[in-house]
N, CA, C and O atoms as a GROMACS GRO file, in nm:
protein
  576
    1UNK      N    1   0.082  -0.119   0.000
    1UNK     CA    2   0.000   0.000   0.000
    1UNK      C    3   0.087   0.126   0.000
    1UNK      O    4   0.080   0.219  -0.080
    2UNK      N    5   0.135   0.119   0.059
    2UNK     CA    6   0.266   0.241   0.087
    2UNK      C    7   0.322   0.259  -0.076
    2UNK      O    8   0.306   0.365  -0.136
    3UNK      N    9   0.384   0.149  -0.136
    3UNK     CA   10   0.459   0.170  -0.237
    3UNK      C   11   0.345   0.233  -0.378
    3UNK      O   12   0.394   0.258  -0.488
    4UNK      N   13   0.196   0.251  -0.349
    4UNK     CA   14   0.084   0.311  -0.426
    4UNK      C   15   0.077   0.431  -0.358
    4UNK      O   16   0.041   0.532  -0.419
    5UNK      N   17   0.099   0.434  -0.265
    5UNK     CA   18   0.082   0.586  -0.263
    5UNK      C   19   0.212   0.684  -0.305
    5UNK      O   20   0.206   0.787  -0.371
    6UNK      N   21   0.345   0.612  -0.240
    6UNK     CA   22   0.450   0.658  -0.301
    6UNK      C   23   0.423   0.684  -0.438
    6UNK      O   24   0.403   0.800  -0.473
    7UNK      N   25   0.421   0.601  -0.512
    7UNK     CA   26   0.402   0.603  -0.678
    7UNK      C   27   0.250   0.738  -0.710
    7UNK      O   28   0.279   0.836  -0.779
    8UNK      N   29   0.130   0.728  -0.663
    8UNK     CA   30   0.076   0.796  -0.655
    8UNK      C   31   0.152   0.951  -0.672
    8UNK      O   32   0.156   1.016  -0.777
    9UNK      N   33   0.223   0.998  -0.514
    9UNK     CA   34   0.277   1.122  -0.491
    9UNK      C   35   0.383   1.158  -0.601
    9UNK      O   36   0.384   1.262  -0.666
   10UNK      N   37   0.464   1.064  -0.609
   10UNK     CA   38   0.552   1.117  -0.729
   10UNK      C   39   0.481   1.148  -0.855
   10UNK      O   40   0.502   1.258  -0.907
   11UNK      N   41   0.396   1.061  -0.911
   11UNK     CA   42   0.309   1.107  -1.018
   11UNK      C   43   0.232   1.210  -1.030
   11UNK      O   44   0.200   1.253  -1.141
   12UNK      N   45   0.194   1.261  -0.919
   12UNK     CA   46   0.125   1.376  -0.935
   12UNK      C   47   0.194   1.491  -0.892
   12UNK      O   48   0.153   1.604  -0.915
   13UNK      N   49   0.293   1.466  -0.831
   13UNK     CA   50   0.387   1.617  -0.813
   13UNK      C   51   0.478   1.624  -0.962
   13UNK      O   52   0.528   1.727  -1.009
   14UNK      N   53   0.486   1.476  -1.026
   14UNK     CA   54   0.621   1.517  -1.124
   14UNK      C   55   0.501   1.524  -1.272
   14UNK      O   56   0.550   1.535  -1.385
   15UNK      N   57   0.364   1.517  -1.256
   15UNK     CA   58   0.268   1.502  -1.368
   15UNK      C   59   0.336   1.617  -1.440
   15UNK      O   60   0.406   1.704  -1.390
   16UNK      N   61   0.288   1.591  -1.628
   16UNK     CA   62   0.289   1.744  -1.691
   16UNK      C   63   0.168   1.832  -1.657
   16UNK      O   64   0.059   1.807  -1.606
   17UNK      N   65   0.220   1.928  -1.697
   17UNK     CA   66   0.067   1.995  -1.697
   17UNK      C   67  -0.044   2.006  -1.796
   17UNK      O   68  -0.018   2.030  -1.914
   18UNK      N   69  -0.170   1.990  -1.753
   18UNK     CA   70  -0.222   1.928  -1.843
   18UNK      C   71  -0.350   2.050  -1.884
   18UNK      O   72  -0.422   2.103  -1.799
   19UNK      N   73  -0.355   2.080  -2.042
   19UNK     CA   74  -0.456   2.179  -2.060
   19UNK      C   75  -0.597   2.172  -2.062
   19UNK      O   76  -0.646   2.064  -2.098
   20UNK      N   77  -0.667   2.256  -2.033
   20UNK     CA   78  -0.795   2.273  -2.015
   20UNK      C   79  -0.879   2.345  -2.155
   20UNK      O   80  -0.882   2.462  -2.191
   21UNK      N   81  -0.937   2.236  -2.206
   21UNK     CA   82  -0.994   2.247  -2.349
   21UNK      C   83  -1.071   2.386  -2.311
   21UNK      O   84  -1.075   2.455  -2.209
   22UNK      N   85  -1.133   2.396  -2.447
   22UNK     CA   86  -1.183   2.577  -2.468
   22UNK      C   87  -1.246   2.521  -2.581
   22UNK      O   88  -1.195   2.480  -2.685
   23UNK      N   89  -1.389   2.527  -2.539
   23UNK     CA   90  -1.480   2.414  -2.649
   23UNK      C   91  -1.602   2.528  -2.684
   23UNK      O   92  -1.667   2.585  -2.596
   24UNK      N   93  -1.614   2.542  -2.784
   24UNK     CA   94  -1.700   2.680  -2.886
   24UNK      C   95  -1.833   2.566  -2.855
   24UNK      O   96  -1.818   2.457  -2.800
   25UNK      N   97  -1.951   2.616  -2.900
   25UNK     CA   98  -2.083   2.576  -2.860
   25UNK      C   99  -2.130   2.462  -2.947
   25UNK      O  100  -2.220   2.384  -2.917
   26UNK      N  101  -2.023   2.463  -3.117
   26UNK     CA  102  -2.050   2.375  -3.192
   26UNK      C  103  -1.937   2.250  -3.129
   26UNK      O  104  -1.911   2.161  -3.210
   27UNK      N  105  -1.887   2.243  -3.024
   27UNK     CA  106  -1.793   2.102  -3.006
   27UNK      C  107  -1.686   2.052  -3.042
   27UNK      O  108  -1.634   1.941  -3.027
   28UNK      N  109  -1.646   2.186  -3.116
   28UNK     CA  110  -1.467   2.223  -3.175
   28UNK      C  111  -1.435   2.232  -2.998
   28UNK      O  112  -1.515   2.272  -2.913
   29UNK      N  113  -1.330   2.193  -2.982
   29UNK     CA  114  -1.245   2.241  -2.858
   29UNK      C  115  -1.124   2.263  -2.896
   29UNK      O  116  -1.101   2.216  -3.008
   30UNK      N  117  -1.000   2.342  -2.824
   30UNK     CA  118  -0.856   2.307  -2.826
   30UNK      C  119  -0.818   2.327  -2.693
   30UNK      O  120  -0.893   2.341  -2.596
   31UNK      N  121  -0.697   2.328  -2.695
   31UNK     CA  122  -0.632   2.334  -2.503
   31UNK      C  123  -0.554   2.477  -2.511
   31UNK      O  124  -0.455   2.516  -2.573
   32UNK      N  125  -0.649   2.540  -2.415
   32UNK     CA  126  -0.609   2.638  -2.387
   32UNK      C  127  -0.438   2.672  -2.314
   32UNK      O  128  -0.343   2.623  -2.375
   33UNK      N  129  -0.408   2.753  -2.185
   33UNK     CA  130  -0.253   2.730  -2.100
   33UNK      C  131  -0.321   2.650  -2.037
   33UNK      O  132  -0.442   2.632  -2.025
   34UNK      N  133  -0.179   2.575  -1.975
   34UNK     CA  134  -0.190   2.509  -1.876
   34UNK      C  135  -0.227   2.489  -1.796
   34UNK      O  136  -0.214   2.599  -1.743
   35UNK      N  137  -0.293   2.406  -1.696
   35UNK     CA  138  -0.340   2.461  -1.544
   35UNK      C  139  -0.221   2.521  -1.511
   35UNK      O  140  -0.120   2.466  -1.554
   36UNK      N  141  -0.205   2.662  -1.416
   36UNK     CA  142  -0.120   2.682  -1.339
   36UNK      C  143  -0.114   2.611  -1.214
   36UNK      O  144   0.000   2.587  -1.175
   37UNK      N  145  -0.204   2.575  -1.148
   37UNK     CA  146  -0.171   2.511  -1.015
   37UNK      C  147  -0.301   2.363  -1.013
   37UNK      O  148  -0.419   2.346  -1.045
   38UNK      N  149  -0.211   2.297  -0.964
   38UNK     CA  150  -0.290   2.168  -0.992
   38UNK      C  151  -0.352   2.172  -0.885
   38UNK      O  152  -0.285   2.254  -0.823
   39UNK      N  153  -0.456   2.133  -0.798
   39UNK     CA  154  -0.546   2.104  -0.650
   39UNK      C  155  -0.516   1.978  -0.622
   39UNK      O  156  -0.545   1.881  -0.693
   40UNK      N  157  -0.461   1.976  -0.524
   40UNK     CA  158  -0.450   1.732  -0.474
   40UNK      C  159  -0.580   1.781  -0.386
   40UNK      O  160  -0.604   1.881  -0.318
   41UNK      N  161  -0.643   1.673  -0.417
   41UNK     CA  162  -0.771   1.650  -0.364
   41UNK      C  163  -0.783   1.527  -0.258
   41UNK      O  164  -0.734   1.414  -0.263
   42UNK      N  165  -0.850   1.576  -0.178
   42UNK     CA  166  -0.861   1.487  -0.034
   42UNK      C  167  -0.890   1.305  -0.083
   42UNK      O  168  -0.850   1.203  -0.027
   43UNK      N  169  -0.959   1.319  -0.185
   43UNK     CA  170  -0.983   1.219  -0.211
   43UNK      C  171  -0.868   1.123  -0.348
   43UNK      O  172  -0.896   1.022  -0.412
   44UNK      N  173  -0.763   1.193  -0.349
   44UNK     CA  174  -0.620   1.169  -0.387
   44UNK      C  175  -0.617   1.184  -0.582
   44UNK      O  176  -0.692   1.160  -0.676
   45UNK      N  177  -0.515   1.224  -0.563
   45UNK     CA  178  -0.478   1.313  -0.724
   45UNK      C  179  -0.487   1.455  -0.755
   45UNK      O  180  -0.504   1.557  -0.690
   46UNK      N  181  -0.470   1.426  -0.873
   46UNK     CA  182  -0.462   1.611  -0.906
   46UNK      C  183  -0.582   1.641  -0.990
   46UNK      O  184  -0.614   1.565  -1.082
   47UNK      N  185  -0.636   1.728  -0.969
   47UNK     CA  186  -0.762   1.760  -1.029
   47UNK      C  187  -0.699   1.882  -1.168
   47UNK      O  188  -0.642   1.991  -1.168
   48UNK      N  189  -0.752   1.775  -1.281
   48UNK     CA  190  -0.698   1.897  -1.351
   48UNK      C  191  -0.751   1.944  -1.510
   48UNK      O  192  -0.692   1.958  -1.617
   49UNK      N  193  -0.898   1.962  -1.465
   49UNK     CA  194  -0.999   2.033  -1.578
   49UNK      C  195  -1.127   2.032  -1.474
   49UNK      O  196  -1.128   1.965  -1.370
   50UNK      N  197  -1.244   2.122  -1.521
   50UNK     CA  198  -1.379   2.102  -1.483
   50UNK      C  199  -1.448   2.056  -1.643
   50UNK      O  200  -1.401   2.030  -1.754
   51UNK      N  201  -1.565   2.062  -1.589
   51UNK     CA  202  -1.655   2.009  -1.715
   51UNK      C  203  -1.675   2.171  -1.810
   51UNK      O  204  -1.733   2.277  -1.787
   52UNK      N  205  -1.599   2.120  -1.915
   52UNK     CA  206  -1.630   2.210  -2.020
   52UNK      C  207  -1.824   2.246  -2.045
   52UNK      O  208  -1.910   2.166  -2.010
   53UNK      N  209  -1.848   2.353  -2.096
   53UNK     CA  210  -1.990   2.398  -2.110
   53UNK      C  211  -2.045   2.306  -2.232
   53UNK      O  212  -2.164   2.317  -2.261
   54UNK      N  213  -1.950   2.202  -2.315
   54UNK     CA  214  -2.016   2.135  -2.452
   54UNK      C  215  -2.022   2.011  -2.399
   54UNK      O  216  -2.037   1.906  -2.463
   55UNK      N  217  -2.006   2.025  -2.249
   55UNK     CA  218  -2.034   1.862  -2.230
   55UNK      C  219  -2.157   1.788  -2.129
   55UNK      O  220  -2.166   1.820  -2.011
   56UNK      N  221  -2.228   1.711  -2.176
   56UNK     CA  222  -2.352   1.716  -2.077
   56UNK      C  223  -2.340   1.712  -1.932
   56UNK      O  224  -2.240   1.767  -1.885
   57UNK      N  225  -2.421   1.658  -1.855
   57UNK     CA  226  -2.419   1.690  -1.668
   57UNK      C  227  -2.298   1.519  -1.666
   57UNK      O  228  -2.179   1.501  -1.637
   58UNK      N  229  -2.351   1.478  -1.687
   58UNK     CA  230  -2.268   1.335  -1.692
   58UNK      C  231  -2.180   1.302  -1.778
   58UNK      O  232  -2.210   1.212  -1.856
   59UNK      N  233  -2.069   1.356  -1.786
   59UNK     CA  234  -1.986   1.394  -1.868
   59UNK      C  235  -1.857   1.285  -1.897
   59UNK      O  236  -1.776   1.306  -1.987
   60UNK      N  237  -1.853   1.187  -1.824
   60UNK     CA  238  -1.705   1.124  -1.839
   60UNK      C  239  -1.658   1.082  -1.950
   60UNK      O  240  -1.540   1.073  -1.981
   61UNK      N  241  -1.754   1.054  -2.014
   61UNK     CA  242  -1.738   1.044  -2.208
   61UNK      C  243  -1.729   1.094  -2.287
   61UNK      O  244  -1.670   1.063  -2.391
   62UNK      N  245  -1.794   1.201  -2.257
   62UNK     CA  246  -1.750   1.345  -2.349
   62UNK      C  247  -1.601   1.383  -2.263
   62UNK      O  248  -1.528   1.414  -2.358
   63UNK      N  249  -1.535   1.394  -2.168
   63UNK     CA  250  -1.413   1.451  -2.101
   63UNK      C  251  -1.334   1.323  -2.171
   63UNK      O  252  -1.213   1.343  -2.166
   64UNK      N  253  -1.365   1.213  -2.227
   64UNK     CA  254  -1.260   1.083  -2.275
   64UNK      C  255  -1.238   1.129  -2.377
   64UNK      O  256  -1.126   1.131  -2.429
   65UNK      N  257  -1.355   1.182  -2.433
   65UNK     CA  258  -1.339   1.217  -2.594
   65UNK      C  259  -1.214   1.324  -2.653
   65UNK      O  260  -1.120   1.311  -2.731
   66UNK      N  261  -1.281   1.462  -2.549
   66UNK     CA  262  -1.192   1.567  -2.582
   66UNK      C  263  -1.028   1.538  -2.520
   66UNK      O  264  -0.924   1.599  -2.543
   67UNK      N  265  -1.055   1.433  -2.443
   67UNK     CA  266  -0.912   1.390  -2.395
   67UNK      C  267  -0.786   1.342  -2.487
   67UNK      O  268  -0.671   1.379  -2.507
   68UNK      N  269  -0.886   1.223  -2.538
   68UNK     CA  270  -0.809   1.159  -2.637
   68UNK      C  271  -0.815   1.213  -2.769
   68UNK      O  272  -0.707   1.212  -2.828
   69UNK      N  273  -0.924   1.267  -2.841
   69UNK     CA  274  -0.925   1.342  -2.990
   69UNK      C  275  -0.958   1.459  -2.992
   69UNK      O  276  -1.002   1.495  -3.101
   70UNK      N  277  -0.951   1.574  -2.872
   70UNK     CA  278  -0.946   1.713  -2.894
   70UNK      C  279  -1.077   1.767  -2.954
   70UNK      O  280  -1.095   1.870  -3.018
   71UNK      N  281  -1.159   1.675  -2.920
   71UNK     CA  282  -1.330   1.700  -2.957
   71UNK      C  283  -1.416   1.640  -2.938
   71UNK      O  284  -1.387   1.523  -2.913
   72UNK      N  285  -1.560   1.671  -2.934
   72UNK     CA  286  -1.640   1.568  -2.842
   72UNK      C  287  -1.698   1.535  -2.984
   72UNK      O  288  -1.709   1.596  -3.090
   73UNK      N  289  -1.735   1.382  -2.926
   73UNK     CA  290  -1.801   1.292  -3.029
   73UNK      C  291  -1.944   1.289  -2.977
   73UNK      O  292  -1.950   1.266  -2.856
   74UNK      N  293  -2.038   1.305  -3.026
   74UNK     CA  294  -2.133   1.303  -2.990
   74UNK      C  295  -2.211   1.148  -2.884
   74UNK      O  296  -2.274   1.125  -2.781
   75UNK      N  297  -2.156   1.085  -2.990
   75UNK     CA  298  -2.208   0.975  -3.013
   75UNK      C  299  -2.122   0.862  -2.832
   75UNK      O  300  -2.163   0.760  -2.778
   76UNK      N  301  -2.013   0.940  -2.803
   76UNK     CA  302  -1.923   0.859  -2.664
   76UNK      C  303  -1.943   0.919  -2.586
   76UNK      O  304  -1.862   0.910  -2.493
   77UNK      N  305  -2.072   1.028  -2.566
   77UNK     CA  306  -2.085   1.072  -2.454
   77UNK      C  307  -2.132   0.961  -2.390
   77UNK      O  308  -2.071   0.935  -2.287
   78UNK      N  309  -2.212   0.897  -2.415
   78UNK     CA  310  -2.287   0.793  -2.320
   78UNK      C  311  -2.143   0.657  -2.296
   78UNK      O  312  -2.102   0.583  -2.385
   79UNK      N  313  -2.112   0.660  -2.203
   79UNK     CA  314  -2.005   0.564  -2.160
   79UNK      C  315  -2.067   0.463  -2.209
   79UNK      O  316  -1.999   0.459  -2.312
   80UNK      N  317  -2.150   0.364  -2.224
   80UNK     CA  318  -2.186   0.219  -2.279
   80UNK      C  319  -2.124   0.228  -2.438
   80UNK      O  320  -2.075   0.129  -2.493
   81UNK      N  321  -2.136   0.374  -2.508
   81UNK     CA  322  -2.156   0.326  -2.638
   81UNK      C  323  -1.906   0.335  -2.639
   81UNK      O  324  -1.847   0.312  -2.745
   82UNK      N  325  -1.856   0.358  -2.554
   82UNK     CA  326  -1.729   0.310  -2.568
   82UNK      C  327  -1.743   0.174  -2.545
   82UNK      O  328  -1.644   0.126  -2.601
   83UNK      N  329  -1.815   0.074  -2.491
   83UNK     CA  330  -1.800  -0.089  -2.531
   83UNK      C  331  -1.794  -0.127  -2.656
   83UNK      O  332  -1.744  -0.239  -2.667
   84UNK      N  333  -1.840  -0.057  -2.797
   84UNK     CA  334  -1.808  -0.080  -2.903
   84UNK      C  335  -1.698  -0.099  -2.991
   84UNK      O  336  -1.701  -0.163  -3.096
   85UNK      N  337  -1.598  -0.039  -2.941
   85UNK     CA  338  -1.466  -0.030  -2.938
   85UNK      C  339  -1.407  -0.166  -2.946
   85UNK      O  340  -1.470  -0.250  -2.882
   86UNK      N  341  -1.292  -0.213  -3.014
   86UNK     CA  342  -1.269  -0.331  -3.033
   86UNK      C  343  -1.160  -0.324  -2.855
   86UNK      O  344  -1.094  -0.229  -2.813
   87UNK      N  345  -1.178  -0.459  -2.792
   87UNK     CA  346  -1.125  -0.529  -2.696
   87UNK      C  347  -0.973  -0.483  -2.679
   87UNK      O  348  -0.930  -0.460  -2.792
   88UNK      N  349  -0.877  -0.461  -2.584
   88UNK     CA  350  -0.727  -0.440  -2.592
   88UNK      C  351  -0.687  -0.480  -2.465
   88UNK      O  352  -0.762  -0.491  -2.369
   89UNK      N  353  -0.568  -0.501  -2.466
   89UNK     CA  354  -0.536  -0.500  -2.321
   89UNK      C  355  -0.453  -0.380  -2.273
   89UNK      O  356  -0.362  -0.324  -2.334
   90UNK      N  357  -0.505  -0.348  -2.139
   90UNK     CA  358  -0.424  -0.252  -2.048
   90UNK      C  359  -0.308  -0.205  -2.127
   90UNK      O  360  -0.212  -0.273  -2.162
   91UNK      N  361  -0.334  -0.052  -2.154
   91UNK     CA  362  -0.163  -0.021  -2.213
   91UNK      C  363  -0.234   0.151  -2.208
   91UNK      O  364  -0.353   0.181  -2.196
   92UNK      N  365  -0.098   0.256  -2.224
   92UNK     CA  366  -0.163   0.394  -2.242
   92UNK      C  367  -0.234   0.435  -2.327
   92UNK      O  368  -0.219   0.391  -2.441
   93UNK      N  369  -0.341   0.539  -2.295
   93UNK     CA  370  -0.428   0.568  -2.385
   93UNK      C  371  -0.554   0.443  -2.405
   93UNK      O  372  -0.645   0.471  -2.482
   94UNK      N  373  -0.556   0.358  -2.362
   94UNK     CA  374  -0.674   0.279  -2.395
   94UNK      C  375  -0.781   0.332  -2.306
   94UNK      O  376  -0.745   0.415  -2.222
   95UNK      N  377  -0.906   0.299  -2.311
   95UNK     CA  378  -1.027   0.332  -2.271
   95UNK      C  379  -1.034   0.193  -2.190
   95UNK      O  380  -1.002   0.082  -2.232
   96UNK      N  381  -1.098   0.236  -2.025
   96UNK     CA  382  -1.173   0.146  -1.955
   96UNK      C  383  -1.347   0.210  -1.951
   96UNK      O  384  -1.407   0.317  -1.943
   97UNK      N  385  -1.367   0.095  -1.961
   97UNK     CA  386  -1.534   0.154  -1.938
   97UNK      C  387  -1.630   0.008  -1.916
   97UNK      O  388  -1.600  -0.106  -1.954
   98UNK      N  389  -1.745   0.050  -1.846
   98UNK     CA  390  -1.835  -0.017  -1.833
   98UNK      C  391  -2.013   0.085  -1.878
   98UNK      O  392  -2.020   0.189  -1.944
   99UNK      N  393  -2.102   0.027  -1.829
   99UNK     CA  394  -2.202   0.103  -1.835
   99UNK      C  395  -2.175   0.220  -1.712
   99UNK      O  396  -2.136   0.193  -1.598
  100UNK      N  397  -2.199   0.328  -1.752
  100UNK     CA  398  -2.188   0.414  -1.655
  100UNK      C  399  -2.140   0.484  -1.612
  100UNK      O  400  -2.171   0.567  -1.527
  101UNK      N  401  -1.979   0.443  -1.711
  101UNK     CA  402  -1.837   0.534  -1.637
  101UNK      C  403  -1.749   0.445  -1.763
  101UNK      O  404  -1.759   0.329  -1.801
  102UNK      N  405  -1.640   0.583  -1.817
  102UNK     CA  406  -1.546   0.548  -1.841
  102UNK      C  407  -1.430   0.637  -1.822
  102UNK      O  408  -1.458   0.750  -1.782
  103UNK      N  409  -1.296   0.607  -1.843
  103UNK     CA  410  -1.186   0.658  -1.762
  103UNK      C  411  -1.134   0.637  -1.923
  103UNK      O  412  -1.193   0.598  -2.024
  104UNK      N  413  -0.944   0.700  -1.887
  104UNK     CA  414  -0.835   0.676  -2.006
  104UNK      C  415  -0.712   0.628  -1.941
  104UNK      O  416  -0.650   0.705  -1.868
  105UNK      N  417  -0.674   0.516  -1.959
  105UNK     CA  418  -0.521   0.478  -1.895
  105UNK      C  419  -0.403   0.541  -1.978
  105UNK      O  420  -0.365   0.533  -2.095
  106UNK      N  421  -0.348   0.630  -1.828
  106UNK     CA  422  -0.187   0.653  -1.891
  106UNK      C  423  -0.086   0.612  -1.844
  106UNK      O  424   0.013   0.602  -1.916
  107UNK      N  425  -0.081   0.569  -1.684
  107UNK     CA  426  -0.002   0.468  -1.678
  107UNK      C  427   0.002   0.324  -1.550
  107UNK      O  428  -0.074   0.314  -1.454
  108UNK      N  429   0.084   0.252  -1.577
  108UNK     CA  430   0.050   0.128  -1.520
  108UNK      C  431   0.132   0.169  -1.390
  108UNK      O  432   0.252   0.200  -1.392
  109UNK      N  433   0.030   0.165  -1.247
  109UNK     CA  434   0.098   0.158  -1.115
  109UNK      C  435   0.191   0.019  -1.096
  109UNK      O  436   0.311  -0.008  -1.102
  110UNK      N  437   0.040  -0.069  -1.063
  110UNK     CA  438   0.057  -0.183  -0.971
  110UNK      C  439  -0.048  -0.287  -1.046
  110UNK      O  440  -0.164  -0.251  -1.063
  111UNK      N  441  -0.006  -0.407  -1.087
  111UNK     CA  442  -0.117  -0.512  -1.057
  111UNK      C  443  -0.252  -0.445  -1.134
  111UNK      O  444  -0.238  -0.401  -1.249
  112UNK      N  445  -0.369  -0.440  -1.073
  112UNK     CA  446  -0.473  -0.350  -1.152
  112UNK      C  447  -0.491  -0.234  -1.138
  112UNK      O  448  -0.593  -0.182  -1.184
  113UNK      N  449  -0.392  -0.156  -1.065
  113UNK     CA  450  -0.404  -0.008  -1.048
  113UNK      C  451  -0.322   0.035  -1.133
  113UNK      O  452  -0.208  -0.005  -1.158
  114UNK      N  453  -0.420   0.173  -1.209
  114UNK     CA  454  -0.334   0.266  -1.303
  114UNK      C  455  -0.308   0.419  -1.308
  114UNK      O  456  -0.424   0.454  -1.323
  115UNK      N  457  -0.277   0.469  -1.307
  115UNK     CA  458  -0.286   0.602  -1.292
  115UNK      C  459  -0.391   0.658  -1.421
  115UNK      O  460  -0.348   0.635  -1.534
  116UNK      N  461  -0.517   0.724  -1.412
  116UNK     CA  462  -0.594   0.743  -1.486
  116UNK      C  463  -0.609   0.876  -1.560
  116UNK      O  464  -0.568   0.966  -1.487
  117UNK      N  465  -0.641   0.912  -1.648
  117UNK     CA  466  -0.786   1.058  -1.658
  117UNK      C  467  -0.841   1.024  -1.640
  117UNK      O  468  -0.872   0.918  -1.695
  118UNK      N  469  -0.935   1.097  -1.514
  118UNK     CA  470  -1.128   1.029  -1.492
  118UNK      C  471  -1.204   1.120  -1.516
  118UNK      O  472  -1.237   1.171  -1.409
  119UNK      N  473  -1.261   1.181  -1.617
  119UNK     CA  474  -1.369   1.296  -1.618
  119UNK      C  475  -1.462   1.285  -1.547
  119UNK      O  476  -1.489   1.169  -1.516
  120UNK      N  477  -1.523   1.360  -1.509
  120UNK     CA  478  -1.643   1.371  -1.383
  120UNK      C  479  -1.628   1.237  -1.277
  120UNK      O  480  -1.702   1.140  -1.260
  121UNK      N  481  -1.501   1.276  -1.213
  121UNK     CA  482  -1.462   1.200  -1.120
  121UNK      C  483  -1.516   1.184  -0.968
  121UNK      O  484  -1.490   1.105  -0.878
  122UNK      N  485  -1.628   1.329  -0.984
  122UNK     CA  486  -1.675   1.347  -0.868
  122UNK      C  487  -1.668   1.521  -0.844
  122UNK      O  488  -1.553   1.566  -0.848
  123UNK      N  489  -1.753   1.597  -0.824
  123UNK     CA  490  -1.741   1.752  -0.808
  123UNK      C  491  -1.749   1.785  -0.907
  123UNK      O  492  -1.722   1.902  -0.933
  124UNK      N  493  -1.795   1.682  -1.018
  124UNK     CA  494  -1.762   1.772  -1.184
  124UNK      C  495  -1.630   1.826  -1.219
  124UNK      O  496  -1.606   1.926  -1.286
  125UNK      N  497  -1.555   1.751  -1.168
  125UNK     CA  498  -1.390   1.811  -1.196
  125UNK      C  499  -1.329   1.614  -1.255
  125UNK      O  500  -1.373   1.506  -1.219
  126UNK      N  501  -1.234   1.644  -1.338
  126UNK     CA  502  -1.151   1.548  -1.402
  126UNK      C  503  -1.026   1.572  -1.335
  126UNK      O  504  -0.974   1.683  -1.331
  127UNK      N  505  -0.967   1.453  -1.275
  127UNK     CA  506  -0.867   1.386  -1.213
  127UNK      C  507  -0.762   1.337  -1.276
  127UNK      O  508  -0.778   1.346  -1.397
  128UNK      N  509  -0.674   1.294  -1.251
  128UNK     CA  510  -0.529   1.225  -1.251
  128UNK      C  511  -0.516   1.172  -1.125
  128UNK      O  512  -0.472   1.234  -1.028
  129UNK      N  513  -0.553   1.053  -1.126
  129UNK     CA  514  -0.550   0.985  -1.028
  129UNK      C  515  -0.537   0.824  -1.023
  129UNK      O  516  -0.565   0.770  -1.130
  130UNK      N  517  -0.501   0.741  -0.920
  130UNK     CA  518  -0.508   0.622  -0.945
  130UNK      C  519  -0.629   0.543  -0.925
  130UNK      O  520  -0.710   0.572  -0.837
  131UNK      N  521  -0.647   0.430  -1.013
  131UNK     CA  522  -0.824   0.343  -1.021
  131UNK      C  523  -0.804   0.254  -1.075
  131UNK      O  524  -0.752   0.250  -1.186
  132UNK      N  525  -0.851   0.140  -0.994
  132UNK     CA  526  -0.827  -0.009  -1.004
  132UNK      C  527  -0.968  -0.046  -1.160
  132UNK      O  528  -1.089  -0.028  -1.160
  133UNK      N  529  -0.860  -0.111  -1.288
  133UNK     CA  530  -0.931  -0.129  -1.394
  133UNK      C  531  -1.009  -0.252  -1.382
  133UNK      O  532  -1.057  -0.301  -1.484
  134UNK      N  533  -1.027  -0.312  -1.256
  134UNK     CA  534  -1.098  -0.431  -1.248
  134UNK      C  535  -1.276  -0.416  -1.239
  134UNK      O  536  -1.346  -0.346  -1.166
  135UNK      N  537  -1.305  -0.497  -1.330
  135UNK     CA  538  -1.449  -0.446  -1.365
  135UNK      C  539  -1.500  -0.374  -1.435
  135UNK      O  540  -1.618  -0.338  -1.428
  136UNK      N  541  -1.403  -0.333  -1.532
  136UNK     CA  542  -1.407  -0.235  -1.636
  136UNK      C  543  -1.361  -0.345  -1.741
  136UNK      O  544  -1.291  -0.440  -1.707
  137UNK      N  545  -1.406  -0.326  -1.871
  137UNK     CA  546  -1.371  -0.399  -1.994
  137UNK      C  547  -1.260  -0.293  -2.073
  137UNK      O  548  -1.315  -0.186  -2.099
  138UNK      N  549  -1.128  -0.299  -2.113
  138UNK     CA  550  -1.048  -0.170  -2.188
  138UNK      C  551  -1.094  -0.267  -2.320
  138UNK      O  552  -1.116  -0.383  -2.356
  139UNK      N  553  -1.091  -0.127  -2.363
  139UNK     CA  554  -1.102  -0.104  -2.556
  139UNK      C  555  -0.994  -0.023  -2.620
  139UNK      O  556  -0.938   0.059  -2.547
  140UNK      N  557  -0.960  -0.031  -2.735
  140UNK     CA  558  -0.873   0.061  -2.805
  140UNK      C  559  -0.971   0.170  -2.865
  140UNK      O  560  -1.070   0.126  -2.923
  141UNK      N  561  -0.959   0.274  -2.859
  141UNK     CA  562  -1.063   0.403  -2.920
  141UNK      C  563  -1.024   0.441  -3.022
  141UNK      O  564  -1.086   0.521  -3.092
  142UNK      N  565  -0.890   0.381  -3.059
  142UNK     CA  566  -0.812   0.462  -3.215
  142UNK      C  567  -0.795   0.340  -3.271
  142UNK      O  568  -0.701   0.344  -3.350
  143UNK      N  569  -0.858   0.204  -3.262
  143UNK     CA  570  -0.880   0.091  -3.384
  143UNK      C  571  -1.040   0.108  -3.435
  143UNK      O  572  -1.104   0.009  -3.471
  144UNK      N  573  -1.079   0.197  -3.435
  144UNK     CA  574  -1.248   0.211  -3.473
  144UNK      C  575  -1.269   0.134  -3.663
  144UNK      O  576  -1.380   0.132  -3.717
   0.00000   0.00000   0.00000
């Protein structure tokens, strides 16, 4: 446990910084500066975007989207419809998801813990944080 949180702390003090899209009403986005100051959140990681205004109340699919292709897809807002996605195993950039929730792996902690993007992770804010991929099915999002 110790050696996850270690890994945890270094990851999020040595993270890059990560930009906060700037999404026009038609669902073009780009990344604006940087966060200047990241927030570690009580509930562990760095919080580092809120929910853009082009993305619905339940957003973790639309925050995967603009994550990984710099624009929302209409169609992945609803986390179920990333199960379509052909099957992969655990590696960066793949999509975990189930009904309900999906995340983006960037890197491998421990065993089934990874260090994630989680859009609407909770507070309506997107995380960098660690989350056990067990119970989640990963897909590749860029073999469509």
């Amino acid at each position: 446990m110790l050696r996850i949180i270690a890994a945890i702390a270094f990851l999020c003090l040595n993270a890059p910084a990560y930009a906060i899209p700037s999404c026009d009403n038609d669902g073009r986005c780009r990344d604006t500066a940087p966060v200047a100051s990241q927030a570690h959140t009580a509930r562990g990681g760095v919080v580092v975007a809120s929910r853009p205004s082009v993305c619905p109340r339940r957003w973790c699919g639309c925050g995967a989207s603009l994550h990984l292709f710099g624009k929302v897809i209409p169609r992945l807002n609803l986390a179920a419809n990333w199960l379509s996605f052909p099957r992969a195993a655990p590696a960066p950039d793949m999509a975990a998801a189930r009904r309900g929730h999906v995340f983006v792996l960037k890197q491998h902690i421990q065993g089934n813990t990874w260090l994630v993007y989680d859009a609407n992770s909770g507070g309506g804010k997107a995380r960098m944080h660690a989350r056990s991929i067990s119970g989640f099915t990963i897909v590749n999002p860029r073999a469509a």
